[in-house]
N, C-alpha and C positions, 0 to 999 in steps of 0.2 A: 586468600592472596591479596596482597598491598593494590589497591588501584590508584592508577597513576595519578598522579594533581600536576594542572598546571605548571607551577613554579617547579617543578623537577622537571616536567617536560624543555622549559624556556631554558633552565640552568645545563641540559644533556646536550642542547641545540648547540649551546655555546661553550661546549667543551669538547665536541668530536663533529666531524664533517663524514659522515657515510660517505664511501665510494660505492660499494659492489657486495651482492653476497653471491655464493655457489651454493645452492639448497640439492642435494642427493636424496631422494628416496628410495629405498626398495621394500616392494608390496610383496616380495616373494617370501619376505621374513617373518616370523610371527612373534611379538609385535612387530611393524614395521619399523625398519632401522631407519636413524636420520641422521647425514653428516650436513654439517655446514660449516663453511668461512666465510667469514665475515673483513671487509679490510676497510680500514677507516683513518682515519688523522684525526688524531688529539690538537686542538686549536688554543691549547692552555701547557702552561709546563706545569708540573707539579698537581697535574688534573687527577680526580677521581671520579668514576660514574660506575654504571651498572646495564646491564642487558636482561631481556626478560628471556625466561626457558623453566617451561612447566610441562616438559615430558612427563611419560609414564616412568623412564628411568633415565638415569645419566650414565652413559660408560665413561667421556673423559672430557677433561675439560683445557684446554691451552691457549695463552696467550702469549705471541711472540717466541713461542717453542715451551714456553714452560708451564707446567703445570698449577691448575689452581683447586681451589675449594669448589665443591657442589656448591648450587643456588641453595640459596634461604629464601624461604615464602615465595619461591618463584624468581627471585632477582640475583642473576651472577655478579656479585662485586668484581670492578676491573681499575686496578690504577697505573698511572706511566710509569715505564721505565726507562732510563736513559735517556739518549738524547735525540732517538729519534721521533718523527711525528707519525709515521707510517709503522699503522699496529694491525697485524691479523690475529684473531679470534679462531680457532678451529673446536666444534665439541660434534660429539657423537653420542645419539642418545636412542633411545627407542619410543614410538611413537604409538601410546592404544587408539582403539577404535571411539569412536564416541556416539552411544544410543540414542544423542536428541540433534544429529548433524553437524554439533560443534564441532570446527577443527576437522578430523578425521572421523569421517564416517563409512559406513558397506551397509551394503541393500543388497539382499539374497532375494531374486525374481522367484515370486512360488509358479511361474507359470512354465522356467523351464531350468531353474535352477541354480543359473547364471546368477554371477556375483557381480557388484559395481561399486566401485569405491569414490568417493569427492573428497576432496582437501577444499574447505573453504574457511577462512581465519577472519572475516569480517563478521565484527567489528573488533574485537581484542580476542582471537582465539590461533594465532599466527603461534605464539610463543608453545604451545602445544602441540606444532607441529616441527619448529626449527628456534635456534636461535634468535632474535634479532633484537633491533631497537623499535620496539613498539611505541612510535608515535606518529601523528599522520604528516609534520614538518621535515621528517627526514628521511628522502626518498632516495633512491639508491637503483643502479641497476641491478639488474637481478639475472643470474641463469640458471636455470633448473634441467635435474635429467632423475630418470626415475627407472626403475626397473620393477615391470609386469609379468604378470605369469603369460605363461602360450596361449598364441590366440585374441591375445586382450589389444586395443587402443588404445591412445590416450591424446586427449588433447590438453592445453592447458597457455599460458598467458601469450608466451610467443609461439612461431611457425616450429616445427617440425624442423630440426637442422639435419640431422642422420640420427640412424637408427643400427645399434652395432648389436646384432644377438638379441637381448632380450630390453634390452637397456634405448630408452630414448631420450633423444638432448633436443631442446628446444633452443632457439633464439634467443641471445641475451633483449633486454626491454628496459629499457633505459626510465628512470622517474617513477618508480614504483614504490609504494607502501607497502612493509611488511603484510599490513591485510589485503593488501591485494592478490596476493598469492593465491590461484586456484586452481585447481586442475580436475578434469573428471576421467576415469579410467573403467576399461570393459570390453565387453565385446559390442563395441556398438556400431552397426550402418551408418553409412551415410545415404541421408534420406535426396538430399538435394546440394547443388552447388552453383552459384553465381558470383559473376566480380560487378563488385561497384564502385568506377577508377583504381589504383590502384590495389583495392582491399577485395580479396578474395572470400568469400562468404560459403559458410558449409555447415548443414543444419544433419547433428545425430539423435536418434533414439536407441532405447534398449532395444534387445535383439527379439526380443518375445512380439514386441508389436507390429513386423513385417505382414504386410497384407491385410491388419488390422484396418477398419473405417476410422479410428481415431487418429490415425498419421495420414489421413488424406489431405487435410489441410496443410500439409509442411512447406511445398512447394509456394504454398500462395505467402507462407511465413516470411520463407526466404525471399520472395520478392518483395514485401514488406519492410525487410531487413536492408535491405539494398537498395530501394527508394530513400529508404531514410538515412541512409549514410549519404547519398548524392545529394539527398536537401540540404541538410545541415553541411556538409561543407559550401554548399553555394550560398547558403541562408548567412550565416558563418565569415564567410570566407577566409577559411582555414580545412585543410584537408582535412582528411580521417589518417587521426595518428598512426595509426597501426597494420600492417599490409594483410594480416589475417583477423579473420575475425570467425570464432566456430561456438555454432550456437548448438544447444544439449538442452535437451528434453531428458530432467532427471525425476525418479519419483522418491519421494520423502523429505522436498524441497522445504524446507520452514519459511523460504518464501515467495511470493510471487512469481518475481524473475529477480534478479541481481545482475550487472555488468561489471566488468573488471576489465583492466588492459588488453585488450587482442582476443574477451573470452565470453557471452552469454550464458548465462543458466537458466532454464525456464521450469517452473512446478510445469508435471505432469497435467494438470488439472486444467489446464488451458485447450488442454487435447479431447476434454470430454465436451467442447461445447461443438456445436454443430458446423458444417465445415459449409457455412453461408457465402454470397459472394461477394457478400463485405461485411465481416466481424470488427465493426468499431473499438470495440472490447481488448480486445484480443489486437489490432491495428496498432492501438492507442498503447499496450505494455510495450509491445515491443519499439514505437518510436520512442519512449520514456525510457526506454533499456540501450538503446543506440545514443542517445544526448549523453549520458554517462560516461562514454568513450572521448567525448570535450570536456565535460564538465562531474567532474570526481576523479577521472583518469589520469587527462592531460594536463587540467589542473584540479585542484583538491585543497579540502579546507587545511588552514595552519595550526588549528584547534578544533577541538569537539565543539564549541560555542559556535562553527561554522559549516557543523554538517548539514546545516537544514539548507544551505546556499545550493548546491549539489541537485538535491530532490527538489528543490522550488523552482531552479529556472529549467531541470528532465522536465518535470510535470508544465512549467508553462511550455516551453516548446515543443512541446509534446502535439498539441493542440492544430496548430498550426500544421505540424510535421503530417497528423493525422488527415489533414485535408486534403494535401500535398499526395500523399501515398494511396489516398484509399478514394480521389476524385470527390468528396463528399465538399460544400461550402465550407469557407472557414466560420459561418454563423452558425451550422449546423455541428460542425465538430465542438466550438465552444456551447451549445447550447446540449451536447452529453456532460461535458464538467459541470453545467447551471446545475441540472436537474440531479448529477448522482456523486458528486464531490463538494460541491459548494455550502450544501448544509452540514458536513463534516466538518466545518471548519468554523462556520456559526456555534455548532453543537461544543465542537472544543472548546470555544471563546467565550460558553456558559459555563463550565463545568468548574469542579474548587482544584485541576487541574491546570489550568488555563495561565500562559505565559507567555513571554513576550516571543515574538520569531526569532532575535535573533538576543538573546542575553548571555554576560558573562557564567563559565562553569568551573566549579575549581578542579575537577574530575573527570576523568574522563567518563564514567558510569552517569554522573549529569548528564552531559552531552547527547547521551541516548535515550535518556527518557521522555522524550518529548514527544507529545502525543503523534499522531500519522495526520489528523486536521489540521494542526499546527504546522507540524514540519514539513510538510508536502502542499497543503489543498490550502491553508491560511499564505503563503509564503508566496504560490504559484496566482493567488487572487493578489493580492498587493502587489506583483511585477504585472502583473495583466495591468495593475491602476497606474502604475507605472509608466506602461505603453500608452494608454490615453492620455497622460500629462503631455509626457516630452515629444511622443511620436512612435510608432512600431521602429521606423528607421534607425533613430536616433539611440534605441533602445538597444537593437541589434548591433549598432557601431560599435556600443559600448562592450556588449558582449566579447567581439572581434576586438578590441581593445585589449580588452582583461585576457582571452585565450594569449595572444601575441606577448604579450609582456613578462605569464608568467607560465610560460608553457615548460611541463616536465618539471614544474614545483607547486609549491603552495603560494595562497593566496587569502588575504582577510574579506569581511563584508567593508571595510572601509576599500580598501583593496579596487573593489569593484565599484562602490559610489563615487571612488572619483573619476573612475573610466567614463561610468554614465555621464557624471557634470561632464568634463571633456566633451563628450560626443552631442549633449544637449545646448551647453551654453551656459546651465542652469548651475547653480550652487544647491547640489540634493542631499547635502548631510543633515538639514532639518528635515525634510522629508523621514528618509533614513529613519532620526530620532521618531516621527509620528508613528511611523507606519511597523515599522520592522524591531524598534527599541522599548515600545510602550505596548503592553497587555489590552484585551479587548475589543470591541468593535464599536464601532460608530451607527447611529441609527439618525435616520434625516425623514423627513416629516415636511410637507407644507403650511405651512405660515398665512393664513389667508390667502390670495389670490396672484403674490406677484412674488413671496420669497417663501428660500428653504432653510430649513434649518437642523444643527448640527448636535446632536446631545456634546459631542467631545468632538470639538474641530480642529481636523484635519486636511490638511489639502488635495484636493481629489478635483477631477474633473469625471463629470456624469452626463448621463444621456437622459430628459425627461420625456416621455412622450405621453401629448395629448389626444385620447380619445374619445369620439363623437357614435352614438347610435346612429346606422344607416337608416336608408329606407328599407332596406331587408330584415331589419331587424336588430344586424348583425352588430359589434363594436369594428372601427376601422380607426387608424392612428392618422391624427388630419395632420400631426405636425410634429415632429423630430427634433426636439433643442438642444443643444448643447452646453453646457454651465459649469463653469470652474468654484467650485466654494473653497474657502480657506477658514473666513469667520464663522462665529456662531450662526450669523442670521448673514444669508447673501442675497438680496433682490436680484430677479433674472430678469431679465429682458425679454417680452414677447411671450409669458407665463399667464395664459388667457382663460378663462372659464371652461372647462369640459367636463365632457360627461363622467369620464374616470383620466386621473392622472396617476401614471407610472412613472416612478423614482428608478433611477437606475437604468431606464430601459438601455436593452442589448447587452446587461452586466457587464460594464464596464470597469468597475470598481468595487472592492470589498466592503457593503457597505448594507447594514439592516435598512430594510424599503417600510417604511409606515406609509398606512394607505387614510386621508381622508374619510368621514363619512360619506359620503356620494359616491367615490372612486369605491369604498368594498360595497357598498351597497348594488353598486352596477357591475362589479367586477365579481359577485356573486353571482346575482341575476344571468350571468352570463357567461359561468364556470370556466371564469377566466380565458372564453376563448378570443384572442386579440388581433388573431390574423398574422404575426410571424412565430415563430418555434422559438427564439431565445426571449423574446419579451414577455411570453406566455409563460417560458419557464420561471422568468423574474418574479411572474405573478406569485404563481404555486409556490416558488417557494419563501413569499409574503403570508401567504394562507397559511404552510404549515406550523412557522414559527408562532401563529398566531396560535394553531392548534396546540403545540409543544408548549406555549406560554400560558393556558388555560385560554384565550381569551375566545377561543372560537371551538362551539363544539363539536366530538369527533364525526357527531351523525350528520352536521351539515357540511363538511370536509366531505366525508364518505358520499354525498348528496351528489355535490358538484361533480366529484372524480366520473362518478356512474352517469350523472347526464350530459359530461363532458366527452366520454366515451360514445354516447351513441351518437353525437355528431360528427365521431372519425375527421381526420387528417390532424393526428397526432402524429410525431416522430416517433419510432418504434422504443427508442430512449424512453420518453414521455411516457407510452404505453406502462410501459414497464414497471416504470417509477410511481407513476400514480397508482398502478395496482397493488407495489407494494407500502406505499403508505397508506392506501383505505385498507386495509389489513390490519396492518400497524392501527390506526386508531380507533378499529372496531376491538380488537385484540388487549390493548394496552391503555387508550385513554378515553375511550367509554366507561362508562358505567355496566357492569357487570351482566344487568339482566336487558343490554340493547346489545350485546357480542353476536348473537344467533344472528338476532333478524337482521346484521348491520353487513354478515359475512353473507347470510342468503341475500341480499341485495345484491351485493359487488359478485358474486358468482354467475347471477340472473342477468348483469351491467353486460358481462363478459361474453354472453349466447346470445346477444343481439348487439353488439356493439360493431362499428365499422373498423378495421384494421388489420396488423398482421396476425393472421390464423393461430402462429404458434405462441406469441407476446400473449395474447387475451387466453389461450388453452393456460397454458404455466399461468396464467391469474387465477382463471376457472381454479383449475386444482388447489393451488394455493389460500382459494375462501370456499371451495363446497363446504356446507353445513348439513344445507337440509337433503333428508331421504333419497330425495328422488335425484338431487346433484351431487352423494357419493355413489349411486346406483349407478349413474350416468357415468363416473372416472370407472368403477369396476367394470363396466362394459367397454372402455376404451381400453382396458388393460386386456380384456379376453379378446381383441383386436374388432368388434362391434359399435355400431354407431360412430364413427368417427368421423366428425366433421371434413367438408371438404378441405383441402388444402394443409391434413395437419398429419404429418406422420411419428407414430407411438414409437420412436426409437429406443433407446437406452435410456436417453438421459431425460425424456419425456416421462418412462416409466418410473423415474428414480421420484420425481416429484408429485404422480399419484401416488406413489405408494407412501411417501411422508407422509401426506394427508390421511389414508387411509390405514397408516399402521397407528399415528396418532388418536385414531376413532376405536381401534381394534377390529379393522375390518380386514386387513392385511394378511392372505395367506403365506407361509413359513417359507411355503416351497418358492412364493414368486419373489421375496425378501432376498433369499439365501441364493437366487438365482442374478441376479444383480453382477456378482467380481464378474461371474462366466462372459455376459451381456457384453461387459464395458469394463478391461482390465484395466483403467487408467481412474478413474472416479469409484467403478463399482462397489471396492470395496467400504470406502468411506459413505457411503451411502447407503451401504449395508447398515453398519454400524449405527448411523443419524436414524434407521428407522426402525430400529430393534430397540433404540433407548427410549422411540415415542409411544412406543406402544403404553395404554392405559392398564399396566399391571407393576405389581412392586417388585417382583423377582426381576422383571426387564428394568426397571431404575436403580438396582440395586446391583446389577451386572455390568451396566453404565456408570455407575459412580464408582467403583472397583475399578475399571477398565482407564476413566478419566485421571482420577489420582496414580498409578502406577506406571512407576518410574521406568520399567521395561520395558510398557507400550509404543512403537510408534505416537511421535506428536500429532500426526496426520488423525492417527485412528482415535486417544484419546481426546483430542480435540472433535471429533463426529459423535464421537459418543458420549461430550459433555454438551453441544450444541443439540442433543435429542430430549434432555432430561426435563426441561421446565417447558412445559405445552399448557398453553393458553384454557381452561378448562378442567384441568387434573388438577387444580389448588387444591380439591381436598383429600388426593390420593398422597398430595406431594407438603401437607402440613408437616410430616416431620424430617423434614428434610431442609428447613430453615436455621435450625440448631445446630444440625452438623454442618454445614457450610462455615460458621463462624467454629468450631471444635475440631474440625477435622480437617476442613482444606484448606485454611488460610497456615494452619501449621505446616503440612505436607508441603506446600508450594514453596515453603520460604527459602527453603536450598536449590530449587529449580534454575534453571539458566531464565534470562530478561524474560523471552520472547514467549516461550511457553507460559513461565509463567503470570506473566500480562494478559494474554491470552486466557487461559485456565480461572485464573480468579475470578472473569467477567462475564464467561458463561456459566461459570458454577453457581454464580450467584441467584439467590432464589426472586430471581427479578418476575416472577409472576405469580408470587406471593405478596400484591399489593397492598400495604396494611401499613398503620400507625408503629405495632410491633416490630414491624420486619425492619422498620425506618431505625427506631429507638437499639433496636440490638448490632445495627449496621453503624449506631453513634457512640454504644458502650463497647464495642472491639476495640481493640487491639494485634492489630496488622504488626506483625515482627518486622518488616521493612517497607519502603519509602513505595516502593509498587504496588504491593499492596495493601498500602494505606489510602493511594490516589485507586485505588481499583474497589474497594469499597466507598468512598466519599462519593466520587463520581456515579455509582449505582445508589447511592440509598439519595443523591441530590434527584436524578431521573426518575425516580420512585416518588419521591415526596412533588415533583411537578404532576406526572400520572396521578396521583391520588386528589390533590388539588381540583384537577382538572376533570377528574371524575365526580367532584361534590359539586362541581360548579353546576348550576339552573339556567 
């Protein structure tokens, strides 16, 4: 199929003005039938264009009553006739199901049989479900009505208008993208209901999980949900567009969660985590899923060059939002992004994928490739640098600005830069150009004793803070500065001798921290503990860049984590994270024969360590090595010895037994017993621990399983995340070969997202080797995905191997 370009996009815009489409479903058909009309005005005489429509079939096609030709390649040719401006579009086609979510999809429950169907068309998958003009500048109201079989629900963009029979009509919704169109259908509960101001909030699951422990959290969702619709219009000041808003717990999600006008979709998989009584996690998606209802909704990019605008300022205000909703500091909600998004966005800005936030696309297929670091976690660090320049205030005016002007259309990133100048005073289109137009990262470094300095200077303002050993011992931050750089080299005022000086402290800015000799040397000595949670995090993750850069090795990284744990009051974040990077560098950028004794450390860290019971257990399990600390998870599994304060639930057991199916210590029956446990996760974790096991008929079930096109994304994707386990390199030597012979071909007709996915855990990334590098540089990737999907692994590999010769 032709993918759009640009210049056809800007040439469509200015030949037709969308009014309105009518989108008809009925699921009672097989395939499902689709009518639609379309009504729009031609803004040119003597115009021609085209509309996308890649049904399974076409019954008829008409414009203005008369009939035309079937699409080619997917694209209905349309040209004026006469004298009027005002043309409807009517075609009826029939619509398939689609195996990997695209578009039209059904999920048959194995647990009671029930069927459930989702329409979701983001980002080009609309034209497979209805007519339309597939671009995101030309928005249109929309009304939809759809006919279910007995018994079923449905919710979908707008409110529920009547319901005649079997047939239900939503609410027209005025400013809608074709890909906005979503709807989910079934028999589904409603688990919970709240309003927040005028937006009524209503959160469903499938019917199988009533009375289940996985839907205990829902209630706490929903109020989640409705905190953060009351922040953000106050935060804002602009309502919540929409007077309904219904959130769906669907499973076979491709992602996360997604928002659309009036609609939430959440992956099942959020329901496996434990129903705590504050899930940051879990807090944090869903105020990043509520921002979207302002920012993609209300307004939306004018171009794919402007989809990363959207997910940078969900994910910054997401942060804040999190604070708001779940009572936690706002130091402490930005010091979860320090510790578990902000190296994603470093790690992007190394890779031979790595580009600018926001750069021209000719394509709309460009537009989407841009890594999750980049477009989310690079994008959302540079508006945080933002808020430090101009002001939080001034930053948010701007925001309210930009909603107000172009609400129920699109909008450019210049768009928005002049809002901000407006609101600050500031002229920020150089900014703009540094930050968001040019590739890379900036690293700053002390200068002797009185200035900083800038590899590639940018203007930023930063927070240094100098630290003094107490009498206890301990590190304490004697003074707070604050420094605006622009130049290369900026002398600061009041930049006085200490004991360790921290670049960036409180992360306020996107910006690599080089540490002094003295500052690592004490900031070693002292496992980075500094006395607040975000300047801490600054530290670590100065340390791990060091480690990922070769320059620090993985067993003194692993050193600090373990004796930085047993002095407790880490944030549970922090926990987490440092557990799973001493792992990480015992595992991957060690030397080979220091992996045992590096993981019996961090296992050993975790049974004496001060903190939360379950944070340091999921570490335990996650580094047992030796005898007596897998003996110790099998005894937690036959429900013995268990620490105080830690209970072996589901999803507890799901992460011994990865360990233990990776040793081959893993009975079949406690494997296989997993979906029954935990019908929302279980079965993928089934899958991820049957592929670990140390036998070649289970890697060889998994590789079959992963490459096949039939499977669930869900379950192939578990069962390619099981296959390469740190230790099996010599069970899993021939399996470097077919990676480059067998899955980079398989993949190439995949949809984006799978296949992105799929390349990058198939890859034989722990098969660390000169070879593995050299056959990773002689491929040939059949397309642009995965070309950056191999570069990107065999560049991490060749740092890992580096960094494992190092002395």
């Amino acid at each position: 199929m032709a993918d759009l370009t640009q210049d056809e996009a800007v040439d469509r815009a200015r030949t037709i003005d969308v009014e309105s489409y009518d989108v008809f479903l009925d699921l009672t058909a097989e395939p499902a039938l689709s009518r639609t009309e379309v009504r729009f005005r031609w803004l040119r005489p003597d115009a021609s264009t085209f509309a996308e429509l890649r049904t399974q079939s076409v019954r008829g096609v008409t414009l203005d009553g008369v009939s035309l030709l079937p699409p080619e390649d997917g694209r209905l040719s349309l040209s004026r006739a006469g004298d009027g401006d005002q043309a409807v579009l009517a075609v009826e086609a029939e619509a398939g199901y689609s195996p990997e979510g695209r578009g039209l999809s059904r999920f048959t429950d194995p647990a009671d049989g029930a069927s459930y169907v989702m329409a979701y068309c983001y980002p080009d998958c609309g034209p497979e479900l209805f007519c339309c003009f597939d671009q995101p500048d030309l928005t249109a109201t929309f009304r939809f009505a759809v006919r279910v079989p007995d018994g079923w629900e449905c919710v979908a963009n707008g409110q529920l208008a009547r319901r005649e029979g079997d047939v239900w009509t939503f609410t027209p919704v005025s400013g809608m993208r074709p890909y906005d169109l979503t709807f989910c259908a079934g028999p589904f509960p409603a688990a919970a209901r709240t309003q927040s101001g005028r937006t009524e909030v209503t959160v469903r699951h499938r019917h199988s999980l009533l009375g289940q422990t996985a839907v205990a959290s829902l209630p706490q969702f929903t109020g989640y949900a409705r905190d953060a619709i009351a922040w953000y219009a106050d935060s804002l000041g602009v309502p919540c567009p929409y007077p309904g808003y219904d959130i769906v717990f669907m499973p076979d999600l491709a992602a996360t969660a997604l928002s659309v006008p009036g609609l939430m979709v959440v992956n099942e998989k959020l329901l496996g985590r434990p129903a705590e009584a504050v899930d940051q996690h879990t807090a944090m998606i869903c105020a990043h899923e509520v921002a979207h209802l302002w920012f993609g909704c209300l307004v939306g990019p004018r171009w794919w060059d402007d989809v990363w605008l959207d997910e940078a300022i969900a994910t910054y205000l997401s942060y804040p939002a999190l604070a708001a909703i779940t009572g936690v500091s706002e130091s402490l909600s930005w010091t979860g992004f320090a510790y578990t998004h902000k190296p994603e966005a470093y790690k992007a800005d190394g890779l031979p994928s790595r580009q600018p936030v926001s750069s021209p696309v000719s394509t709309a297929r460009q537009g989407r490739d841009k890594p999750y670091g980049i477009l989310y976690v690079k994008g959302a660090s540079v508006i945080r640098s933002l808020a430090a320049l101009i002001g939080d205030d001034a930053l948010r005016r701007g925001l309210s600005d930009y909603l107000s002007r172009f609400a129920f259309s699109s909008a450019t990133l210049d768009d928005l830069v002049r809002c901000w100048s407006r609101a600050s005073g500031h002229d920020l289109a150089g900014w703009a150009e540094q930050w968001l137009r040019a590739e890379g990262t900036t690293t700053i470094w002390l200068d002797g004793n009185d200035a900083v300095v800038q590899d590639v200077p940018r203007r930023q303002r930063i927070g240094i803070g100098l630290y003094d050993t107490g009498g206890d011992g301990q590190l304490h931050r004697r003074e707070l500065i604050h420094a605006e750089l622009d130049a290369e080299r900026t002398v600061v005022a009041g930049l006085t001798p200490a004991d360790a000086v921290v670049l960036n402290d409180q992360d306020l800015s996107y910006t690599r921290t080089g540490f002094d000799a003295r500052s690592r040397r004490v900031l070693t000595a002292a496992a980075c503990q500094v006395g607040d949670p975000l300047s801490e995090a600054v530290c670590w993750n100065g340390f791990w860049l060091l480690v990922t850069s070769g320059e620090l090795p993985a067993a003194q990284f692993t050193d600090m984590v373990c004796r930085r744990l047993q002095a407790g009051g880490l944030p549970e974040v922090g926990v987490e994270t440092l557990l799973s990077r001493a792992v990480e560098a015992a595992d991957a950028w060690a030397p080979p024969r220091q992996r045992a004794g590096l993981r019996e450390q961090i296992a050993d860290a975790t049974r004496t360590a001060a903190g939360d019971a379950r944070k340091l257990a999921i570490g335990f399990a996650a580094s047992a090595q030796a005898d007596d600390q897998l003996t110790a998870l099998g005894a937690w599994l036959a429900g013995k010895d268990i620490p105080d304060g830690l209970t072996i639930d589901a999803e507890m057991r799901a992460r011994i037994l990865l360990t233990l199916a990776a040793r081959g210590l893993a009975r079949a029956e406690d494997i296989d017993a997993l979906p029954r446990l935990d019908p929302v996760t279980g079965e993928v974790n089934r899958a991820t621990s049957l592929a670990m096991r140390p036998d070649l008929a289970a890697k060889e079930a998994a590789w079959a399983a992963a490459l096949s096109s039939g499977e669930p994304a869900r379950i192939a994707q578990a069962c390619a995340a099981g296959i390469w386990v740190p230790g099996q390199e010599e069970l899993m030597a021939g399996y470097r070969d077919r990676y480059f012979t067998e899955v980079l071909p398989a993949l190439a007709t995949r949809p984006l997202q799978p296949k992105s996915r799929l390349s990058r855990l198939l890859f034989p990334a722990t098969l660390i080797s000169e070879p593995t590098i050299q056959a990773a540089k002689a491929a040939e990737p059949p397309d642009n995905v995965l070309r950056l999907a191999v570069a990107e692994q065999a560049t991490i590999m060749r740092r890992r191997l580096a960094a494992r010769q190092q002395r």
